[in-house]
C-alpha angles and dihedrals in degrees: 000000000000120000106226114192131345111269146156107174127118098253124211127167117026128183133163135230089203094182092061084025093229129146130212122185137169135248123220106182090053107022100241132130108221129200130197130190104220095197084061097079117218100358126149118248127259138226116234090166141033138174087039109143133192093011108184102161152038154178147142140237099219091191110053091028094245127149116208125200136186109212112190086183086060102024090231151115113230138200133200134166116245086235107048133063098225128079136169145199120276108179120019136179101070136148109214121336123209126159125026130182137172136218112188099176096064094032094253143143123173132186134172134225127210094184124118094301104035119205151146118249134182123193132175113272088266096064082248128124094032114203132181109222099173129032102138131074090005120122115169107350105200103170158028140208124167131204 
């Protein structure tokens, strides 16, 4: 096993960009969402976001450079560019969102809730065109992987 970086955090949520081999991961002692260049070798870790709260999930559209986010302490997806500082939520309302996962080529992105009413949902890129895809025999969905 090969330490990566020095750190001493609680981490949540990890996902990897594997074409830029980069990794972001969430805090969730501090609310921050970190990010680490692998190639950088021994460098410390960034942080790309601040102030982020109840991150639960994470992933990343390697294609269009998007980060994607489920918050349970705000019941939304979230979206952010790998190069900017802002982000913004894309799909609210939710209970209590759990996985997320992403899938560019087809123009997908898909979370769970485990709310009152726990489900599976998939949605365009841009949060648009919201479909429910599970409601029956589905009890906490707590994650998503996608083939």
């Amino acid at each position: 096993m090969k330490k990566i970086a020095n750190w001493t955090g609680t981490s949540g949520a990890l996902t990897s960009h594997t074409a830029d081999n980069t990794l972001y991961w969430a805090n969730t002692d501090h609310t921050h969402i970190y990010r680490l260049a692998l190639d950088a070798g021994g460098q410390e870790p960034s942080v790309m976001f601040s102030g982020v709260s109840g991150i639960v999930g994470l992933t990343v559209d390697w294609i269009n450079e998007v980060l994607y986010w489920t918050s349970n302490s705000t019941g939304a997806v979230h979206a952010a560019a790998l190069n900017r500082t802002e982000h913004t939520p894309l799909i609210s309302g939710l209970s209590s969102p759990t996985a997320i996962a992403v899938q560019p080529v087809v123009g997908f992105l898909f979370w769970a809730d485990a709310g009152r009413s726990p489900r599976i949902e998939r949605s365009g890129l841009n949060g648009q065109n919201r479909k429910t895809l599970v409601t029956s025999i589905i009890q906490n969905p707590v994650s998503i992987t996608l083939g």
